[in-house]
C-alpha positions as CSV (number, residue, x, y, z in Angstrom):
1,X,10.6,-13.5,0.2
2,X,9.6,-10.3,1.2
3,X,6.1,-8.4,-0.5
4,X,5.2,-5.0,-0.4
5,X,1.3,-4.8,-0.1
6,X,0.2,-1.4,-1.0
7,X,-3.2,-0.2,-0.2
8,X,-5.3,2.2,-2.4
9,X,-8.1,3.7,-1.1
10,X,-11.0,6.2,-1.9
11,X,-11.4,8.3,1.0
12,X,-14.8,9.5,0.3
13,X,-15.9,6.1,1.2
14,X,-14.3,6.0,4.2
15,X,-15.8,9.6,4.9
16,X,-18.9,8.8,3.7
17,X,-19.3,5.2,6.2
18,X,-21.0,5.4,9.1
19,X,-19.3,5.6,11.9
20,X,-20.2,1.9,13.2
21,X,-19.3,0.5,10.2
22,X,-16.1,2.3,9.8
23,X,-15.4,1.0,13.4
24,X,-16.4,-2.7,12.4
25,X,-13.4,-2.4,9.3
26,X,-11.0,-0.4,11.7
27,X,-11.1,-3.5,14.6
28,X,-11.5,-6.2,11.6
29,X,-8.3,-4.8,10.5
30,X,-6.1,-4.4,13.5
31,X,-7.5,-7.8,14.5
32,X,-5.6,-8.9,11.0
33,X,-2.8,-7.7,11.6
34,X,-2.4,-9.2,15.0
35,X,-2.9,-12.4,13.4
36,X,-0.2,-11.6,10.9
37,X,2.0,-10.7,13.5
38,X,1.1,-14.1,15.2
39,X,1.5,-16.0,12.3
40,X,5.0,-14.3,11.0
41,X,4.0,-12.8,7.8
42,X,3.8,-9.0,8.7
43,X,7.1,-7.4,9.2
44,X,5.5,-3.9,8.8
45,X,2.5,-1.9,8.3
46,X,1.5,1.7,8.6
47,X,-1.3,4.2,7.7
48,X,-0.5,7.5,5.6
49,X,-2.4,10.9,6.2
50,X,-5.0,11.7,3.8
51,X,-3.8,12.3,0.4
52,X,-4.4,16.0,0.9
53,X,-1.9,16.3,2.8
54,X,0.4,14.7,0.1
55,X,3.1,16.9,-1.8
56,X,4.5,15.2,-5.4
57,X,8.3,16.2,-6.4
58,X,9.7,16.3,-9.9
59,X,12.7,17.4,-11.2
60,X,13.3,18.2,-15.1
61,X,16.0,20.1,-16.3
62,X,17.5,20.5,-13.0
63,X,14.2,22.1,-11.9
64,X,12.2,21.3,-9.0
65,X,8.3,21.0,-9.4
66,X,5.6,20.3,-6.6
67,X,2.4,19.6,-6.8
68,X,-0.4,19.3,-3.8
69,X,-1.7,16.0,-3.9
70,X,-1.3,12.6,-5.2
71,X,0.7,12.4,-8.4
72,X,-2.5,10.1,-10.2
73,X,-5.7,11.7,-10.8
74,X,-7.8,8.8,-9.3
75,X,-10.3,8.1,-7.0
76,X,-7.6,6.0,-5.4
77,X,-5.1,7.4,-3.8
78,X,-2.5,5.4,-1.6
79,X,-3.8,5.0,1.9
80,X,-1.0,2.8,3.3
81,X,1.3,-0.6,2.9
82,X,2.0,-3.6,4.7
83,X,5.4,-5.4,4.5
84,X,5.1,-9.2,4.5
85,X,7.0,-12.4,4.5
86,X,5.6,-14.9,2.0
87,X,6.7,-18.1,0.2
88,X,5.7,-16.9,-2.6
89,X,3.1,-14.3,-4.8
90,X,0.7,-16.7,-4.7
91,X,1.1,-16.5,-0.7
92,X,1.5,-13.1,-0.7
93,X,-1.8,-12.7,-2.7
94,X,-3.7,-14.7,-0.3
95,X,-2.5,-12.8,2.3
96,X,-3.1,-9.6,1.3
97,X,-7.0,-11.1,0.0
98,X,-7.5,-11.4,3.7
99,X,-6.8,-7.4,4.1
100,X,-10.4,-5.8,5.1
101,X,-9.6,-2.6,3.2
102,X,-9.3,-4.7,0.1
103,X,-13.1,-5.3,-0.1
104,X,-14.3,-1.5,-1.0
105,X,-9.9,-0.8,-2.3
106,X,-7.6,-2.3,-3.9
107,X,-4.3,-4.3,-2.5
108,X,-1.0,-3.8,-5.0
109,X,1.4,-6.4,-4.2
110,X,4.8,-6.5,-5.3
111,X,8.2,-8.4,-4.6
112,X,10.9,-6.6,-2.8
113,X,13.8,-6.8,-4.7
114,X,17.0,-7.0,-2.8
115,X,19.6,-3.9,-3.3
116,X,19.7,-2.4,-7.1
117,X,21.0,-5.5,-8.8
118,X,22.6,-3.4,-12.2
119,X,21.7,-6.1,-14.3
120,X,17.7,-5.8,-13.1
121,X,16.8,-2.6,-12.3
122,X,15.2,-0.7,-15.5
123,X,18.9,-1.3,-17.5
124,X,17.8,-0.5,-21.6
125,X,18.8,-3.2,-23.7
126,X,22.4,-3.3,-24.8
């Protein structure tokens, strides 16, 4: 089953780090994703820019709104996502435990769900 790992991250800490240490995560991390490669779990990852450079689109009454910046008013903001291949959540949590960036953010995993199955996807009761 496929699992979309998304990764939340503060960029002041990142800012913040000095630059040894944010060099120690960096390699730490592209070592683990070579090993994911290796191993047959990662079908995907990829960084974002910062979240300043985000825009957030709405539409209400036919009327299109933007907004700089992340949607959420968080320290968090969305960083970047890694698309796996697990047997299962419990897999795909262990896996995404192992992400470096999940020691000072936080790793949202979620199961992909295959097309938009009408009976599934957010249908109100009947």
């Amino acid at each position: 089953m496929k699992y979309l790992c998304l990764a939340y991250e503060d960029e002041a800490v990142f800012e913040s780090m000095p630059r040894a240490q944010w060099d120690a995560l960096r390699a730490e991390t592209l070592a683990y994703v070579a090993s994911l490669r290796e191993s047959g779990h990662l079908i995907s990852a990829e960084p974002l820019q910062s979240a300043r450079t985000a825009v957030t689109v709405r539409v209400r009454d036919r009327r299109v709104a933007t907004t700089d910046g992340p949607f959420a008013e968080t320290k968090e903001q969305l960083g970047g996502f890694f698309l796996i291949e697990a047997r299962d959540l419990n897999e795909a949590i262990q896996v995404a435990a192992k992400w470096p960036g999940a020691r000072i953010g936080t790793i949202e995993v979620r199961p992909l769900e295959a097309g938009l199955p009408e009976e599934t996807r957010y249908r109100p009761p009947s």
